[in-house]
N, C-alpha and C positions, 0 to 999 in steps of 0.2 A: 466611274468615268476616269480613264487613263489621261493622264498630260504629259506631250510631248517635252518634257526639260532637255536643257541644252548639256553637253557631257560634264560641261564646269560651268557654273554659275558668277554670274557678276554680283559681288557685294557690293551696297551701294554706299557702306554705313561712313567710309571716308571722300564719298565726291563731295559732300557739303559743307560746312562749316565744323565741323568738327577735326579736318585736314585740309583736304587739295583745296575747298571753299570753288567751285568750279563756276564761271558763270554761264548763263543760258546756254550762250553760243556752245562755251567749251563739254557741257553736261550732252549736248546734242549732239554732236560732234564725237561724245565717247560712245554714244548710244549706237551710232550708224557703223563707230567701227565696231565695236563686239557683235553688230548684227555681220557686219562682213567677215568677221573669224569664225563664225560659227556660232558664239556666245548668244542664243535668244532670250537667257531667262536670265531675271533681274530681281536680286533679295534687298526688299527693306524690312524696317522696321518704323514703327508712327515715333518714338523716340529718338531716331536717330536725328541728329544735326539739332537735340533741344527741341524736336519737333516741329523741324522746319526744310528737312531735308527729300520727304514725300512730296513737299510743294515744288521746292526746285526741278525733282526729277519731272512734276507732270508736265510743267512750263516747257522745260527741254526736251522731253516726248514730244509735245505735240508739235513744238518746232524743227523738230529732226524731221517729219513728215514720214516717219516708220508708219508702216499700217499693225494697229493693235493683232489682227490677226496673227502677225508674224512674230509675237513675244509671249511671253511669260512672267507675269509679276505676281511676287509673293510678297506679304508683309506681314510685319505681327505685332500683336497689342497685348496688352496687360498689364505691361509695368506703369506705374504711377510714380514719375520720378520726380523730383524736386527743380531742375535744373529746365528751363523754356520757356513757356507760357503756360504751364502750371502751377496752379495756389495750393502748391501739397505743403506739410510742414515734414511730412517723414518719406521717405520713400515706401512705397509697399505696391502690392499687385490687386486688380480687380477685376474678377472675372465673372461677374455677374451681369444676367443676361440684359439688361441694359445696355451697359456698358460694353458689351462685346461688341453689341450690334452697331455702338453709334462711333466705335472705334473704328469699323468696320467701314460703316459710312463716310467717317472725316478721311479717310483713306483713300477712299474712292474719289470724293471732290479735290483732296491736294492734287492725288494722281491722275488727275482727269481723264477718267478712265470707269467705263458701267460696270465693271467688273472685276474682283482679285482671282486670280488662277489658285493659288493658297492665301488660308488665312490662319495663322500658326498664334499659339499660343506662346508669347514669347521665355517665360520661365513659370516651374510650375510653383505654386501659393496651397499652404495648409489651409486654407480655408477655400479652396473650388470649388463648387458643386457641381459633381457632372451630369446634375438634369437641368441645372441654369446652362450652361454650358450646352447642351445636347439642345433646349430649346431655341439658342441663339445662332448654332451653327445652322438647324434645318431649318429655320426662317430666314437664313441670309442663302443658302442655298434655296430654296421656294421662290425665292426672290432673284436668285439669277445671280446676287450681287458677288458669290463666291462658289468657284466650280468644285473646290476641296480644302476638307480642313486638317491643319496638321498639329502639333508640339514642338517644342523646342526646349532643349536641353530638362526633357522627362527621363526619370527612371522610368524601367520596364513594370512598374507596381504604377505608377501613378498612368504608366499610359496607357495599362489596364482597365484600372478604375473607368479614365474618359470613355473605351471604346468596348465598353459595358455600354454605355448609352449612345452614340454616335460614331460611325467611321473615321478612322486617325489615317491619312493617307502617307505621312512621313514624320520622321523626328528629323532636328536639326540637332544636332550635336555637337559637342567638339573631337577633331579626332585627326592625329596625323603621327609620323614617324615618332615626335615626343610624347605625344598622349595618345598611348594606346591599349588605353584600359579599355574599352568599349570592344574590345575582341576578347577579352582576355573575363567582363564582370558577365556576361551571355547576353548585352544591349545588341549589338550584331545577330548574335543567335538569336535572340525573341526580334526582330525584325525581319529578318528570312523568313520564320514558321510564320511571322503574321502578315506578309505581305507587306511593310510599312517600308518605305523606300528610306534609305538613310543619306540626310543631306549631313557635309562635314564643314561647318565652321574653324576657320583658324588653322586650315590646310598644312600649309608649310607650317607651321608650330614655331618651335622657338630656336627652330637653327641657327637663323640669323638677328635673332633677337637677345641672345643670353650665350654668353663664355662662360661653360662650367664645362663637367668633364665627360656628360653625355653629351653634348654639343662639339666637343671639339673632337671626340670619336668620329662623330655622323659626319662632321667636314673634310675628315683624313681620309674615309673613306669616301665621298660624296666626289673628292677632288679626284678619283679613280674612274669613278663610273659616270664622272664626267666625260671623261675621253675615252671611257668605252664606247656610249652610248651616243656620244656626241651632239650632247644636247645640256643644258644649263643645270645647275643641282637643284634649282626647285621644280622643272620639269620631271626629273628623278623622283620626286618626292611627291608630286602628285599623280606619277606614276603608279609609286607605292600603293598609293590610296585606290588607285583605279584598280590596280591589280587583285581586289579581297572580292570573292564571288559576293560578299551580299550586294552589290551593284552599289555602292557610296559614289554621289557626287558631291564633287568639292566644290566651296563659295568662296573664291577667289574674292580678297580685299585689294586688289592691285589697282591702283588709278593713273598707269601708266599705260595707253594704247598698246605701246609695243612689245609691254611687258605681257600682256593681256593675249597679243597674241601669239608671242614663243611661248608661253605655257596649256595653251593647245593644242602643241606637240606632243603634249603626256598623253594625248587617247592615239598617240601612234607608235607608241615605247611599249612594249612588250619585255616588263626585268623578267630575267631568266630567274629561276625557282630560288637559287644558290645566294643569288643577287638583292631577292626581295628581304629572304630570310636575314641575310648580313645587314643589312639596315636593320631588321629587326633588333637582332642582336648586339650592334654597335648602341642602338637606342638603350635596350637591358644593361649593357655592361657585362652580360656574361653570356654565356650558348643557352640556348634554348633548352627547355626545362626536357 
C-alpha cells in the first residue's frame, strides 16, 4: 500500500514543550495552515515533548476540525528515555513485541486517531529481533492500527536484517547540503534498488546553526543563488534535497506558519545541474572527486 506524503513534511518534534510550547488553539491553527500550503503529512515521535507532545497535537487535531482523511501521520517508538513520565534509570531502546505494540497503541489514543499512516522504528538497538519486530508490525497492521512500517536513522545492514522478516516502507535519516554522506556511503543507492522512500530529517543542516568554514562557504554562495533564484537560502537548500532522483522528502522543524509556507516553494525551484553540484562542492571544500 502506497501513501500519499505531502512533498515536505511537518516536524512536529518543536510545537510542544520542548520549544514553541504551542497551545490548543495555536497547535490547531498550525495544523489548518500546513493543510492550506499543501503540507498534509505530520512526523512525530512518542518521545518528543518528554512524551507529552503526541497528546497535544491530538487535542489540536481534533479541534482544528481537519478530517483525518486529509492527513498523514507518522510517529515512532523505541527509545526508552529517561526524561517525562518514565521510570528508566538509563536510557536504552526496546523493541520487543510487546512493547512495540503498546507504543503503538499509547500513540494512537494521545493522537486520537484509529490509525498511524507510519510507524518507524525510531533508532536502531543491538539487541532487535526481527521476528519480535516482524510479529508486532503484522499484528498492528492485521489490526488496521498502522497502514506502513518504517526505520529511522538504520544502516543499510540493519535495515536488511528488519526487511528479512517484514516490509520497511521508508528510513528517516538525516541528510542535507552539510550531511551528505548518505549519497556518498550507498544508503540512497540501497533505497532506490529497494523501493524504501527516504525521509530527511534535519534538512537545512547546520547552515544556520554553526560558523565554521563549510558554513560560511555554503552562505557566500547561498547569498548568490539567492537572487538568482529569487527565493530564501533554505528554500535553496531544500531544493537541493529535492533535486537527488532517489525522491527524499524533507521534515521540516519549522514552527513558523509563514516560514512553513515559503519553504514550499523548493518543490517549484528547479537548481540548474552547475548550481546543485556547487552546493555540493562548497559543502566538500573542494571539486568533486
Amino acid at each position: 500500500m502506497d501513501i500519499n506524503l505531502s512533498p515536505i513534511i511537518a516536524g512536529a518534534m518543536n510545537w510542544g514543550v520542548w520549544s514553541r510550547s504551542f497551545t490548543t488553539a495555536e497547535m490547531a491553527e498550525m495544523i489548518q495552515s500546513c493543510i492550506e500550503y499543501g503540507i498534509t503529512t505530520f512526523d512525530h515521535a512518542d518521545i518528543y515533548g518528554g512524551y507529552t507532545t503526541e497528546a497535544d497535537f491530538g487535542k489540536a487535531f481534533t479541534q482544528s476540525g481537519v478530517k483525518r482523511e486529509n492527513v498523514q501521520i507518522i510517529s515512532k517508538c523505541g527509545i526508552q528515555h529517561t526524561i517525562g513520565n518514565r521510570d528508566n534509570k538509563v536510557k536504552h531502546y526496546d523493541y520487543s513485541k510487546e512493547y512495540i505494540i503498546n507504543s503503538a497503541e499509547n500513540s494512537l489514543k494521545y493522537l486520537e486517531t484509529d490509525y498511524l499512516d507510519i510507524l518507524l522504528l525510531h533508532r536502531p538497538s543491538p539487541l532487535m529481533n526481527p521476528d519480535e519486530i516482524a510479529g508486532a508490525v503484522e499484528k498492528l497492521k492485521k489490526e488496521g492500527k498502522i497502514k506502513q512500517f518504517g526505520v529511522s536513522n538504520f544502516t543499510n545492514s540493519q535495515t536488511e536484517l528488519i526487511k528479512s522478516r517484514t516490509d520497511v516502507y521508508c528510513n528517516q535519516i538525516e541528510f542535507s547540503a552539510t550531511c551528505y554522506e548518505p549519497m556518498l556511503d550507498g544508503s540512497l543507492d540501497y533505497m532506490t534498488l529497494n523501493n524504501i522512500k527516504p525521509l530527511a530529517w534535519s534538512p537545512i543542516g547546520s547552515v544556520f546553526k554553526e560558523d565554521n568554514e563549510q558554513t560560511q562557504r555554503l552562505k557566500k554562495l547561498l547569498m548568490e543563488l539567492v537572487v538568482k533564484y529569487e527565493v530564501t537560502a533554505d528554500v535553496i537548500l531544500l531544493a537541493w534535497i529535492l533535486r537527488h532522483p532517489a525522491g527524499i522528502i524533507p521534515v521540516t522543524g519549522s514552527t513558523s506558519p509563514e516560514r512553513l509556507k515559503n519553504q514550499m516553494k523548493a518543490t517549484e525551484v528547479e537548481l540548474e545541474l552547475e548550481d546543485w553540484f556547487a552546493i555540493w562542492t562548497e559543502s566538500m571544500g573542494n571539486k568533486v572527486p
